[in-house]
mmCIF file of the N, C-alpha and C atoms, coordinates in Angstrom:
data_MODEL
# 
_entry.id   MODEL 
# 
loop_
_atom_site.group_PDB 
_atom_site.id 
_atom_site.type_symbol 
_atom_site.label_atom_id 
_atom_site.label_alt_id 
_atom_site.label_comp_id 
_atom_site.label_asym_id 
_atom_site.label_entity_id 
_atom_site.label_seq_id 
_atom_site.pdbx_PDB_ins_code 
_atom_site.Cartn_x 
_atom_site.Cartn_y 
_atom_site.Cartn_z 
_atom_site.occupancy 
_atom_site.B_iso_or_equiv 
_atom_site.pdbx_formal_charge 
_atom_site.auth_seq_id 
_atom_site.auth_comp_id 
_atom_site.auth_asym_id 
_atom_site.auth_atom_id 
_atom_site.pdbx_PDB_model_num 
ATOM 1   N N  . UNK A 1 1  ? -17.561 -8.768  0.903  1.00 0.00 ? 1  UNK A N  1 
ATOM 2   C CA . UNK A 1 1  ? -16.154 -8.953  0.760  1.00 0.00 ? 1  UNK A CA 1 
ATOM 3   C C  . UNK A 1 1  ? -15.357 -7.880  1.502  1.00 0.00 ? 1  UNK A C  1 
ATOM 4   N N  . UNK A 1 2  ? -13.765 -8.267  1.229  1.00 0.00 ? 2  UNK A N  1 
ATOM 5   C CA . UNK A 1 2  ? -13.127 -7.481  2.650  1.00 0.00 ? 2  UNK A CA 1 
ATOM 6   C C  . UNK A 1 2  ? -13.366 -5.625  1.667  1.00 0.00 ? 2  UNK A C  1 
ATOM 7   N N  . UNK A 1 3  ? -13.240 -5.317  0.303  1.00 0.00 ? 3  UNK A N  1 
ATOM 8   C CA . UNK A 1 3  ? -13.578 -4.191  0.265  1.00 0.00 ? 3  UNK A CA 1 
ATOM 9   C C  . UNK A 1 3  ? -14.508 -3.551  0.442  1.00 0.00 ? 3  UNK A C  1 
ATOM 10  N N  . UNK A 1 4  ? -15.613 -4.086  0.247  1.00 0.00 ? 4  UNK A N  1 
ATOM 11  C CA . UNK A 1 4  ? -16.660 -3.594  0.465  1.00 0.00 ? 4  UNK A CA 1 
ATOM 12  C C  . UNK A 1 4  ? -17.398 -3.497  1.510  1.00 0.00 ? 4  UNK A C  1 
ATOM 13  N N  . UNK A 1 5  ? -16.930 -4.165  2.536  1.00 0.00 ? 5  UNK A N  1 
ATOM 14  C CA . UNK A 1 5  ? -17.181 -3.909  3.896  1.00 0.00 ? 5  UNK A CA 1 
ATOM 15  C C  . UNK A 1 5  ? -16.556 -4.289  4.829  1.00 0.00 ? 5  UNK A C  1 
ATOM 16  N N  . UNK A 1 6  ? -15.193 -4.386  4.802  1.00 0.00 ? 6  UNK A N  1 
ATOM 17  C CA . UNK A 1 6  ? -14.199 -4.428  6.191  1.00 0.00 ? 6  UNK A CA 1 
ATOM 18  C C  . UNK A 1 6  ? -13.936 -3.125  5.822  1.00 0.00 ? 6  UNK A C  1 
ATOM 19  N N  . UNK A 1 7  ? -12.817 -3.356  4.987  1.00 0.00 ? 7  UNK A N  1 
ATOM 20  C CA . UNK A 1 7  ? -12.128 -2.416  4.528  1.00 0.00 ? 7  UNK A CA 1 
ATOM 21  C C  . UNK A 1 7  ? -12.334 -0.820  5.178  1.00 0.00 ? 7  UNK A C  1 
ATOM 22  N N  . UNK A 1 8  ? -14.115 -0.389  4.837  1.00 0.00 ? 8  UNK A N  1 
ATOM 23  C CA . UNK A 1 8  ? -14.354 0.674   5.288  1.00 0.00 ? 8  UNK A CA 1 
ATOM 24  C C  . UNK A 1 8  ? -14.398 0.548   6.855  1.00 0.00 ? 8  UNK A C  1 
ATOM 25  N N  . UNK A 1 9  ? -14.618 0.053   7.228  1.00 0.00 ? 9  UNK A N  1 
ATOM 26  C CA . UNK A 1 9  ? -14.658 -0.133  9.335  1.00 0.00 ? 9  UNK A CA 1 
ATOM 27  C C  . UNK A 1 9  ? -13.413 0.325   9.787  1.00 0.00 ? 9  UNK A C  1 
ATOM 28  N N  . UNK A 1 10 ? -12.332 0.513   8.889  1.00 0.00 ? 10 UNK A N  1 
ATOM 29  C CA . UNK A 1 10 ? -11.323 0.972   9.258  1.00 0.00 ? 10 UNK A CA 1 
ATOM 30  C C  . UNK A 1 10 ? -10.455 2.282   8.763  1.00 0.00 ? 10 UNK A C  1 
ATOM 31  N N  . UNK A 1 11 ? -10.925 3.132   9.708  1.00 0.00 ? 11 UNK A N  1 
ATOM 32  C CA . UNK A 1 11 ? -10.386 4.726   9.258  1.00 0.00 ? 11 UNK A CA 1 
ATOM 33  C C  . UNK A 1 11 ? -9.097  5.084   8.769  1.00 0.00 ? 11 UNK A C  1 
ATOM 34  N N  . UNK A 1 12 ? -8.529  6.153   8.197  1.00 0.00 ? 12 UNK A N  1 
ATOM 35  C CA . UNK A 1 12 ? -7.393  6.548   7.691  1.00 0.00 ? 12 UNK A CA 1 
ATOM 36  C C  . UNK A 1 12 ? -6.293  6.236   9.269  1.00 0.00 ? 12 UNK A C  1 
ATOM 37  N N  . UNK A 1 13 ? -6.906  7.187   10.445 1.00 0.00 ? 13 UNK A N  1 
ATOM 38  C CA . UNK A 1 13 ? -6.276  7.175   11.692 1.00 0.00 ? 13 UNK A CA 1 
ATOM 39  C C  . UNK A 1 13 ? -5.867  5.851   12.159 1.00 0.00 ? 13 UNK A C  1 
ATOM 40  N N  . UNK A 1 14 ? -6.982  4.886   12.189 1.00 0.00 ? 14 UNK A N  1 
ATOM 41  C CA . UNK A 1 14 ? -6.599  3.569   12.621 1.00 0.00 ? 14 UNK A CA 1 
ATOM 42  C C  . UNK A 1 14 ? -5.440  3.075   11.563 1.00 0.00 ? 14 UNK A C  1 
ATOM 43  N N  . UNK A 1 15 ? -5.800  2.732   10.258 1.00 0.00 ? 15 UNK A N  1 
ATOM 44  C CA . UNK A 1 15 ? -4.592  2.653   9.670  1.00 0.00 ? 15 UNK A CA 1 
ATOM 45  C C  . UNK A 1 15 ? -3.137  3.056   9.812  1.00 0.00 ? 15 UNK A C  1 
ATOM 46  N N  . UNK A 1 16 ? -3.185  4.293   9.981  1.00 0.00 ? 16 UNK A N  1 
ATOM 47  C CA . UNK A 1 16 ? -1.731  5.244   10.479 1.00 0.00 ? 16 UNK A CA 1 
ATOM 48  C C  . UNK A 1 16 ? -0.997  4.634   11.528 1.00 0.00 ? 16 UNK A C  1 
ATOM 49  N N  . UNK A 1 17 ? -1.806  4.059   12.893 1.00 0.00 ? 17 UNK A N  1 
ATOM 50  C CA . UNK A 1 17 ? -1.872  3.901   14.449 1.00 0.00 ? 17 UNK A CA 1 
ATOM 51  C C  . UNK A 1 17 ? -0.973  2.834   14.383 1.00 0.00 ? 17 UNK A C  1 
ATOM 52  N N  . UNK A 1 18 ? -1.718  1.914   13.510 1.00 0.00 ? 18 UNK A N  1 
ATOM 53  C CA . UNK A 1 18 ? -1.508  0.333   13.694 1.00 0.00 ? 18 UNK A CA 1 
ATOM 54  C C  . UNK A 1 18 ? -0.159  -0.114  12.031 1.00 0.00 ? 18 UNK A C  1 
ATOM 55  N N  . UNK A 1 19 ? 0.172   1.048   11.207 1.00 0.00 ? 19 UNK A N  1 
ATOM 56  C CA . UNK A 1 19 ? 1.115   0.564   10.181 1.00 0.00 ? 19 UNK A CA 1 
ATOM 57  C C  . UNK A 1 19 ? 2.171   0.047   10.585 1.00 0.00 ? 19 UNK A C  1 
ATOM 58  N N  . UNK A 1 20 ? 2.793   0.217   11.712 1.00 0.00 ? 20 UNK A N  1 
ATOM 59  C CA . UNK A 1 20 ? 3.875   -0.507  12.391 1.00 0.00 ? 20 UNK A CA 1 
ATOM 60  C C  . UNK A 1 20 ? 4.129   -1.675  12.178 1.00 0.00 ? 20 UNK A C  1 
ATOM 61  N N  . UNK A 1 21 ? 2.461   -3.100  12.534 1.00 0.00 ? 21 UNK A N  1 
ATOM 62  C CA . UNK A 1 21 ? 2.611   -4.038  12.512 1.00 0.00 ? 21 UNK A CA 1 
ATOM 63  C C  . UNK A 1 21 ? 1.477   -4.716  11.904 1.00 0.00 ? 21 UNK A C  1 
ATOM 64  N N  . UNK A 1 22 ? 0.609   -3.860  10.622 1.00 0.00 ? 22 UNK A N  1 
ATOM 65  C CA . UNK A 1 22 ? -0.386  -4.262  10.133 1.00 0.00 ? 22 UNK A CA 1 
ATOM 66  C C  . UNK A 1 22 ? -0.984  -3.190  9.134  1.00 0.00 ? 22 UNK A C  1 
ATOM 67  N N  . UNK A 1 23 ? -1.194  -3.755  7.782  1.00 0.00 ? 23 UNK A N  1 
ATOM 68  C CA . UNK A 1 23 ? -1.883  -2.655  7.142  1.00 0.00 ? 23 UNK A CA 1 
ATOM 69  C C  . UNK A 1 23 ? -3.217  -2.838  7.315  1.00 0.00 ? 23 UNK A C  1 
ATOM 70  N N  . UNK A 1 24 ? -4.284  -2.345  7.970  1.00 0.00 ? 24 UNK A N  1 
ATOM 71  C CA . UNK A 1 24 ? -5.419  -2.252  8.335  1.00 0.00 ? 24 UNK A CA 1 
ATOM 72  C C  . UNK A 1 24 ? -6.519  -2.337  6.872  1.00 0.00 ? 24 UNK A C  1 
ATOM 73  N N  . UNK A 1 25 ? -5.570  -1.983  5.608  1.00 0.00 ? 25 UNK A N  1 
ATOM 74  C CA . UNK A 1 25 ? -6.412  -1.869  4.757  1.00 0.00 ? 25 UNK A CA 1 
ATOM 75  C C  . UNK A 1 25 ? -6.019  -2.844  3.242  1.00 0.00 ? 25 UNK A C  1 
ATOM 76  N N  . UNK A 1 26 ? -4.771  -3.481  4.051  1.00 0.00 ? 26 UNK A N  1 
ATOM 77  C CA . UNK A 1 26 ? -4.809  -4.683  3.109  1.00 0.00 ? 26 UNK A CA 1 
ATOM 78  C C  . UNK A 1 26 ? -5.005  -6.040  3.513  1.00 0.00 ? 26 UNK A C  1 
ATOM 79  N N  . UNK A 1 27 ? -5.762  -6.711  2.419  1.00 0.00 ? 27 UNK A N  1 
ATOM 80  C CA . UNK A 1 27 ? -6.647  -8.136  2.654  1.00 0.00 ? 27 UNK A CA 1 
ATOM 81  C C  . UNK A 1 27 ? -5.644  -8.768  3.745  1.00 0.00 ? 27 UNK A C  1 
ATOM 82  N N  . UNK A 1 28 ? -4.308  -9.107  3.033  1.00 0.00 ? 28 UNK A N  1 
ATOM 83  C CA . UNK A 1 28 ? -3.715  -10.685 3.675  1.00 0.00 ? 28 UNK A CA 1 
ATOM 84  C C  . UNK A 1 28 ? -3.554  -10.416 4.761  1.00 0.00 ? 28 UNK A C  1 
ATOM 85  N N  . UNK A 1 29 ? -2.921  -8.597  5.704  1.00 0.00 ? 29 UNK A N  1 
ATOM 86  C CA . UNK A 1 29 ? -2.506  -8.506  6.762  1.00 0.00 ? 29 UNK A CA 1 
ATOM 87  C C  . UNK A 1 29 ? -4.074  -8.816  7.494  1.00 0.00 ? 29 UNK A C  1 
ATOM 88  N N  . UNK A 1 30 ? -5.285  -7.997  7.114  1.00 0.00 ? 30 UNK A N  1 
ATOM 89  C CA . UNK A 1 30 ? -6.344  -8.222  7.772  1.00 0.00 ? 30 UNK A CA 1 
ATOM 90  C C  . UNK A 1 30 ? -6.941  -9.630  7.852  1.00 0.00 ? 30 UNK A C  1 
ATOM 91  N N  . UNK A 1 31 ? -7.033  -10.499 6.964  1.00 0.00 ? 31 UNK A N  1 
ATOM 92  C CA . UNK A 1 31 ? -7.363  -11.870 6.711  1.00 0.00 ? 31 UNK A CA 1 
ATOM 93  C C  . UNK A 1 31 ? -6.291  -12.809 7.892  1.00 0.00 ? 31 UNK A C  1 
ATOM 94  N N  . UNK A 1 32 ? -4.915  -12.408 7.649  1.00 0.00 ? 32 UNK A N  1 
ATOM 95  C CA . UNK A 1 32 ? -4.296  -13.219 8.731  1.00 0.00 ? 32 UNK A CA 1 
ATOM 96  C C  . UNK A 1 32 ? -4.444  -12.970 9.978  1.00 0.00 ? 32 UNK A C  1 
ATOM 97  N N  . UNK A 1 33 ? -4.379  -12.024 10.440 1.00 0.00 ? 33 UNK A N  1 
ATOM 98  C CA . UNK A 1 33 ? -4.978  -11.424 11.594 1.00 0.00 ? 33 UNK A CA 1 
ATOM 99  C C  . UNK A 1 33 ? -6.657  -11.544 12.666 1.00 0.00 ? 33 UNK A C  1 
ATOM 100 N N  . UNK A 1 34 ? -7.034  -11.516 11.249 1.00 0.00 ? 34 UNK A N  1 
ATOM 101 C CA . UNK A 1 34 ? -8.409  -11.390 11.825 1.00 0.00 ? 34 UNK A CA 1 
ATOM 102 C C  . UNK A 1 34 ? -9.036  -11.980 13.201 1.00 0.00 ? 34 UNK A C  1 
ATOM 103 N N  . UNK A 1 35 ? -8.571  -13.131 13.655 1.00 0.00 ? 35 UNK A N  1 
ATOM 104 C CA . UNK A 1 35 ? -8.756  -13.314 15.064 1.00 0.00 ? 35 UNK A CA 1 
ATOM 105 C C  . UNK A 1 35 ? -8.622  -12.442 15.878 1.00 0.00 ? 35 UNK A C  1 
ATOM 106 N N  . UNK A 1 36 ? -7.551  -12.124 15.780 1.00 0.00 ? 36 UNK A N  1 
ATOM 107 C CA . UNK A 1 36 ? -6.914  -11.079 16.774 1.00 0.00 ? 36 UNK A CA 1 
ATOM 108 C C  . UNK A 1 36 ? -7.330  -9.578  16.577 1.00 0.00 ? 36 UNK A C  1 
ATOM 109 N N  . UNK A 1 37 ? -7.943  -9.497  15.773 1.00 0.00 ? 37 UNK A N  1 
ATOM 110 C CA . UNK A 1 37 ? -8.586  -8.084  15.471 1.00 0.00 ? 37 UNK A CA 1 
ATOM 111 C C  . UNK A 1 37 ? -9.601  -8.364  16.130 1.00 0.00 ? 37 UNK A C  1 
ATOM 112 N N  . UNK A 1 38 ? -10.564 -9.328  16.117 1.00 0.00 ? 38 UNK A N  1 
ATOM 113 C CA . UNK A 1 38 ? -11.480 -9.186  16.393 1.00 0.00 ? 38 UNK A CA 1 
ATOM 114 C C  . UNK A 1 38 ? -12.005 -9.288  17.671 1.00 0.00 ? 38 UNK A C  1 
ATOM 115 N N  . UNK A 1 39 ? -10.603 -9.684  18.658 1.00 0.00 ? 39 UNK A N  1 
ATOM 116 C CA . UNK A 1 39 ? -10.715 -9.986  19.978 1.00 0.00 ? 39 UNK A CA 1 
ATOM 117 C C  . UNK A 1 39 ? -10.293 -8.515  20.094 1.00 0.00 ? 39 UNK A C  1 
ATOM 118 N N  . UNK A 1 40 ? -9.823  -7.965  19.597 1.00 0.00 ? 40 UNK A N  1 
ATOM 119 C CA . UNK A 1 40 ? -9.531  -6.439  20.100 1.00 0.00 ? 40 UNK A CA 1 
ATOM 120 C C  . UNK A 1 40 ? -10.934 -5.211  19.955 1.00 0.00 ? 40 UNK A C  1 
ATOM 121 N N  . UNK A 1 41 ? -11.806 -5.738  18.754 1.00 0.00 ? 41 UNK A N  1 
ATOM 122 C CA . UNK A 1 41 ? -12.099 -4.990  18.568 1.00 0.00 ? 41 UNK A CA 1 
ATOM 123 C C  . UNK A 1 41 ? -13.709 -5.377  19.139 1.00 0.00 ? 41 UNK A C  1 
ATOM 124 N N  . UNK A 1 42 ? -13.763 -6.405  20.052 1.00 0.00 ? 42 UNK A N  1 
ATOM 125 C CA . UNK A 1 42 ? -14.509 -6.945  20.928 1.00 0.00 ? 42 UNK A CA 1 
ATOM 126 C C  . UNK A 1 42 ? -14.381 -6.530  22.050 1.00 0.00 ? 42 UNK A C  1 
ATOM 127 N N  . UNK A 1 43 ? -13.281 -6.329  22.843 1.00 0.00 ? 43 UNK A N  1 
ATOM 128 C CA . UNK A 1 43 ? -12.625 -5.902  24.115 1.00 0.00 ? 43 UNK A CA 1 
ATOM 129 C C  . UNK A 1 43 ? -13.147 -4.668  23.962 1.00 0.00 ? 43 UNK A C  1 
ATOM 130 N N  . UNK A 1 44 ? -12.673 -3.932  22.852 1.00 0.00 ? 44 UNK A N  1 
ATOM 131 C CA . UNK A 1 44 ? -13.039 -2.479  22.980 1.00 0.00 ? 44 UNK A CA 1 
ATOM 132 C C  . UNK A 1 44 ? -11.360 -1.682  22.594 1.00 0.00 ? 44 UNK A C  1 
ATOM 133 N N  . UNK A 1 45 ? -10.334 -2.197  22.885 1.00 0.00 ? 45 UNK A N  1 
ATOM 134 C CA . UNK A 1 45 ? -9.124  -2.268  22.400 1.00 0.00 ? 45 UNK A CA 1 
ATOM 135 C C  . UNK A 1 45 ? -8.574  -1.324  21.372 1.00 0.00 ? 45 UNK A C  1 
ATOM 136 N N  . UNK A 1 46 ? -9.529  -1.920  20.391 1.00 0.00 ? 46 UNK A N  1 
ATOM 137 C CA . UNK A 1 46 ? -9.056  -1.144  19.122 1.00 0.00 ? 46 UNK A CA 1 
ATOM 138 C C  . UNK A 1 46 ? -10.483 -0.914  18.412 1.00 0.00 ? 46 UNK A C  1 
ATOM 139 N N  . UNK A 1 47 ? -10.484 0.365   17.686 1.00 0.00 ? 47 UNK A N  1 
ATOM 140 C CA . UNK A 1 47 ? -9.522  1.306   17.700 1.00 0.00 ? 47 UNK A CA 1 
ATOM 141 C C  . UNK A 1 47 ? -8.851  1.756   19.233 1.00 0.00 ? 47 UNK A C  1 
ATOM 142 N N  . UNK A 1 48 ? -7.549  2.570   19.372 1.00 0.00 ? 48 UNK A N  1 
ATOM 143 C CA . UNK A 1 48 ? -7.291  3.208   20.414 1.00 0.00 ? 48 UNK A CA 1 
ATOM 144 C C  . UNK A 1 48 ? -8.066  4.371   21.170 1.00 0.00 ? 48 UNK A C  1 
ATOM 145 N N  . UNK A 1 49 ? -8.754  5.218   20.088 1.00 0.00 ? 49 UNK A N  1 
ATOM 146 C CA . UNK A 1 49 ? -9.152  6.187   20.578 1.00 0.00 ? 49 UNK A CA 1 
ATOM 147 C C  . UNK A 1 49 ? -10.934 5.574   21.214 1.00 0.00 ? 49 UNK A C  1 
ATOM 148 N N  . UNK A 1 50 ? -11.229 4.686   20.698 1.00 0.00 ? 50 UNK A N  1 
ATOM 149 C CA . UNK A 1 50 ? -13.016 4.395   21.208 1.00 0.00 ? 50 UNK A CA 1 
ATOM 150 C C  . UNK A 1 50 ? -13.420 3.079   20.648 1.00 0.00 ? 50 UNK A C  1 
ATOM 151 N N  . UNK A 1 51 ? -14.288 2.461   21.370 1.00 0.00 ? 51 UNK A N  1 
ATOM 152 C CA . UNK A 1 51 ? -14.957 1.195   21.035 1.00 0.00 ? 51 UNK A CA 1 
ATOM 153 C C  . UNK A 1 51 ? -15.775 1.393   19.824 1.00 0.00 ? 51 UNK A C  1 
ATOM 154 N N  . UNK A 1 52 ? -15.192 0.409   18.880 1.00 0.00 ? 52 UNK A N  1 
ATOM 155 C CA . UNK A 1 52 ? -16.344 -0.041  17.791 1.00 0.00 ? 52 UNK A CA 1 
ATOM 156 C C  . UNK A 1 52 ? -18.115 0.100   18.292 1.00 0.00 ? 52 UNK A C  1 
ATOM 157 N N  . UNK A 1 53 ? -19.208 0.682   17.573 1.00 0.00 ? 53 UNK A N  1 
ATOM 158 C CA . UNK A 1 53 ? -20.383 -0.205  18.441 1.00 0.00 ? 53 UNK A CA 1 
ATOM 159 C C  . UNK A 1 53 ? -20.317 -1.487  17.962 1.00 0.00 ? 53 UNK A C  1 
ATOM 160 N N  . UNK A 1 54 ? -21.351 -1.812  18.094 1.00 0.00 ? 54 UNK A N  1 
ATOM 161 C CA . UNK A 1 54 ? -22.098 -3.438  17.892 1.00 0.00 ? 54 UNK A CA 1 
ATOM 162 C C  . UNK A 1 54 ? -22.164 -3.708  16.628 1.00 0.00 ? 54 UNK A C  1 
ATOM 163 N N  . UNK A 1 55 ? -22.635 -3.590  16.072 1.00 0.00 ? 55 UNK A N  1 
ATOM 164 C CA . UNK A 1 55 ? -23.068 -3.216  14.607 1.00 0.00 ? 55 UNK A CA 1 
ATOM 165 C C  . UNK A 1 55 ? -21.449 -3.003  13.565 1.00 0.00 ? 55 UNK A C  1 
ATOM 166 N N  . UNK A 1 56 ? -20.643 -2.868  13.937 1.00 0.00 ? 56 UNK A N  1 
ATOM 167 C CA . UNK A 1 56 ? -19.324 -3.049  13.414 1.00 0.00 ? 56 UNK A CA 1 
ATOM 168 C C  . UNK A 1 56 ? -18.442 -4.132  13.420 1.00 0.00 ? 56 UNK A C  1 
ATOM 169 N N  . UNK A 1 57 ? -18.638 -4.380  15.247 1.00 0.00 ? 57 UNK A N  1 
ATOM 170 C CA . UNK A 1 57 ? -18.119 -5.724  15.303 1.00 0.00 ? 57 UNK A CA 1 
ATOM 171 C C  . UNK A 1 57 ? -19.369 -6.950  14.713 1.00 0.00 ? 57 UNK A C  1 
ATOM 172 N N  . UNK A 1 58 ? -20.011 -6.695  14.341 1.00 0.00 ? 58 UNK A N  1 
ATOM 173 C CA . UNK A 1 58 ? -20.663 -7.771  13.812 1.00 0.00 ? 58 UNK A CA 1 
ATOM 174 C C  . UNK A 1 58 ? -20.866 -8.404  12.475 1.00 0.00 ? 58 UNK A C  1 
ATOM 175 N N  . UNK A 1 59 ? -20.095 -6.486  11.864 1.00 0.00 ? 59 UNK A N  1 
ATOM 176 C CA . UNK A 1 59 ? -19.778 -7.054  10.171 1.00 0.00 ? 59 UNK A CA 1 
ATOM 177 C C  . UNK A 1 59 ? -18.272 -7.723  10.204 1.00 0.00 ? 59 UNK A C  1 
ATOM 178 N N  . UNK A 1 60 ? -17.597 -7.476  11.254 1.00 0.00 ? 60 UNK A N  1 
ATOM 179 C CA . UNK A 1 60 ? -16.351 -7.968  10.781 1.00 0.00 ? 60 UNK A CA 1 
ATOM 180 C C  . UNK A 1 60 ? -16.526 -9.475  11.145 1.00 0.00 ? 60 UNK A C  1 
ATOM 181 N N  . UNK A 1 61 ? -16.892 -9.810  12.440 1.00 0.00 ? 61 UNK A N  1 
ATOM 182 C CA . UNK A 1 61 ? -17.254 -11.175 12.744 1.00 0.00 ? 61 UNK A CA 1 
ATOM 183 C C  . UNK A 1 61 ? -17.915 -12.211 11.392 1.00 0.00 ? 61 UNK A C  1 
ATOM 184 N N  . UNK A 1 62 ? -19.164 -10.809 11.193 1.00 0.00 ? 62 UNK A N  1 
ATOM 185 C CA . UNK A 1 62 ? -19.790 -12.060 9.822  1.00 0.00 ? 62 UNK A CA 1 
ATOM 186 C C  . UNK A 1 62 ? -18.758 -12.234 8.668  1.00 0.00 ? 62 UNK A C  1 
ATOM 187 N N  . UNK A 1 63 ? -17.768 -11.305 8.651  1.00 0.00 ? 63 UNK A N  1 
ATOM 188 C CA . UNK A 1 63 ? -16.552 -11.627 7.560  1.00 0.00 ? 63 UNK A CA 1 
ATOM 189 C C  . UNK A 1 63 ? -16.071 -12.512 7.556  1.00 0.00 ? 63 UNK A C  1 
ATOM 190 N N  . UNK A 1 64 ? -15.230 -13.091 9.088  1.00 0.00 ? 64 UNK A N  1 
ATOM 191 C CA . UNK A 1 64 ? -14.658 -13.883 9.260  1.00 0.00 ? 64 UNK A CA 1 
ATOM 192 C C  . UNK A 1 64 ? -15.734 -15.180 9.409  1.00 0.00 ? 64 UNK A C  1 
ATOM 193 N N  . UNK A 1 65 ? -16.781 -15.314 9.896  1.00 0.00 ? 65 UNK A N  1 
ATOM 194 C CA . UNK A 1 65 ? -17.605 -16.375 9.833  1.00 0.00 ? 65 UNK A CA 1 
ATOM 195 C C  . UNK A 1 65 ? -17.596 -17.146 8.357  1.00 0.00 ? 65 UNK A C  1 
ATOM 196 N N  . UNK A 1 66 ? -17.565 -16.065 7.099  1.00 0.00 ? 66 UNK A N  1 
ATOM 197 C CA . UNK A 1 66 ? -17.477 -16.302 6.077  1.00 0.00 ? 66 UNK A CA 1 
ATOM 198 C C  . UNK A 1 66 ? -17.007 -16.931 5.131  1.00 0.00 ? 66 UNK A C  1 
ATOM 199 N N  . UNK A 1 67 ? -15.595 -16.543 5.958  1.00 0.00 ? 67 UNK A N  1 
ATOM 200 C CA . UNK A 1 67 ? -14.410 -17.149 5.345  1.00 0.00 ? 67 UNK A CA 1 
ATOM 201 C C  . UNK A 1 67 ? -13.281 -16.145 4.853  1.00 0.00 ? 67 UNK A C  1 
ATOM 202 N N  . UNK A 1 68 ? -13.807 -15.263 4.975  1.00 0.00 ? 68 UNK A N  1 
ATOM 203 C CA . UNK A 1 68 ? -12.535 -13.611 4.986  1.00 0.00 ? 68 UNK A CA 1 
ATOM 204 C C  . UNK A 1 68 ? -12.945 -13.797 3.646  1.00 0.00 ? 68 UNK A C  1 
ATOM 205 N N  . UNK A 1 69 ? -14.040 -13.563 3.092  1.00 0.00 ? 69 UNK A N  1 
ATOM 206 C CA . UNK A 1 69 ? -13.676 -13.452 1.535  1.00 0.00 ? 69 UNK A CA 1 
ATOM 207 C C  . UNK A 1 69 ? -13.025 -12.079 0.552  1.00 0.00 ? 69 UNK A C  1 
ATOM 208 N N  . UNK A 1 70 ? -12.631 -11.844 -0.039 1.00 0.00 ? 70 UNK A N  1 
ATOM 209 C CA . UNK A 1 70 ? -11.586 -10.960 -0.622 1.00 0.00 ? 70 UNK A CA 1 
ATOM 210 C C  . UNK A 1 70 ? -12.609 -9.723  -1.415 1.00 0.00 ? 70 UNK A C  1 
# 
Protein backbone atom coordinates (compact mmCIF):
# COMPACT_ATOMS: atom_id res chain seq x y z
CA UNK A 1 0.00 0.00 0.00
CA UNK A 2 0.82 3.70 -0.73
CA UNK A 3 2.21 3.87 3.11
CA UNK A 4 4.04 1.32 3.31
CA UNK A 5 5.82 1.54 0.32
CA UNK A 6 5.39 4.60 -1.88
CA UNK A 7 5.16 6.79 0.62
CA UNK A 8 8.78 6.01 1.79
CA UNK A 9 10.42 6.40 -1.99
CA UNK A 10 9.82 9.79 -1.32
CA UNK A 11 12.22 11.94 0.82
CA UNK A 12 11.51 14.93 3.12
CA UNK A 13 13.60 17.09 0.19
CA UNK A 14 11.54 15.77 -2.63
CA UNK A 15 8.48 16.59 -0.75
CA UNK A 16 9.64 20.27 0.05
CA UNK A 17 10.78 20.61 -3.97
CA UNK A 18 7.58 19.53 -5.40
CA UNK A 19 4.82 21.18 -2.41
CA UNK A 20 4.03 23.83 -4.85
CA UNK A 21 2.00 21.49 -6.97
CA UNK A 22 1.83 18.14 -5.12
CA UNK A 23 2.09 16.63 -1.74
CA UNK A 24 4.48 13.83 -2.46
CA UNK A 25 3.31 12.23 0.70
CA UNK A 26 -0.32 12.34 0.43
CA UNK A 27 -2.36 9.37 -1.16
CA UNK A 28 -4.94 11.39 -3.48
CA UNK A 29 -2.21 13.96 -4.77
CA UNK A 30 0.13 10.80 -5.41
CA UNK A 31 -2.71 8.37 -6.62
CA UNK A 32 -3.94 11.16 -9.07
CA UNK A 33 -0.82 11.83 -10.38
CA UNK A 34 0.75 8.77 -10.53
CA UNK A 35 1.16 8.55 -14.28
CA UNK A 36 2.95 11.39 -14.42
CA UNK A 37 5.19 10.60 -11.62
CA UNK A 38 6.06 7.80 -12.99
CA UNK A 39 7.02 9.06 -16.39
CA UNK A 40 9.23 11.39 -14.47
CA UNK A 41 10.58 9.19 -12.36
CA UNK A 42 11.36 6.88 -15.40
CA UNK A 43 13.02 9.69 -17.43
CA UNK A 44 15.14 10.23 -14.54
CA UNK A 45 13.37 13.73 -13.97
CA UNK A 46 12.46 13.42 -10.64
CA UNK A 47 13.73 13.51 -8.07
CA UNK A 48 15.64 16.83 -9.22
CA UNK A 49 18.72 16.20 -7.63
CA UNK A 50 19.32 12.21 -9.15
CA UNK A 51 17.66 9.30 -10.82
CA UNK A 52 15.62 6.86 -8.86
CA UNK A 53 17.52 3.28 -9.46
CA UNK A 54 15.54 0.48 -10.84
CA UNK A 55 14.39 -1.09 -8.02
CA UNK A 56 12.33 2.10 -6.97
CA UNK A 57 10.83 2.71 -10.06
CA UNK A 58 9.58 -0.66 -9.99
CA UNK A 59 7.84 -0.45 -6.60
CA UNK A 60 6.06 2.49 -7.65
CA UNK A 61 5.07 1.02 -11.09
CA UNK A 62 3.94 -2.27 -9.18
CA UNK A 63 1.73 0.30 -7.10
CA UNK A 64 0.16 1.63 -9.80
CA UNK A 65 -0.17 -1.77 -11.68
CA UNK A 66 -2.13 -2.50 -8.56
CA UNK A 67 -4.42 -0.18 -8.46
CA UNK A 68 -2.76 2.67 -6.16
CA UNK A 69 -3.97 0.88 -3.23
CA UNK A 70 -4.12 3.14 -0.05
Amino acid sequence: GFAAHVKPLFRAKDRQAMRFAIDLWYYDDVSRQDNAILDSVRAGTMPCDGAWPPEKVDVFERWIAAGTPP
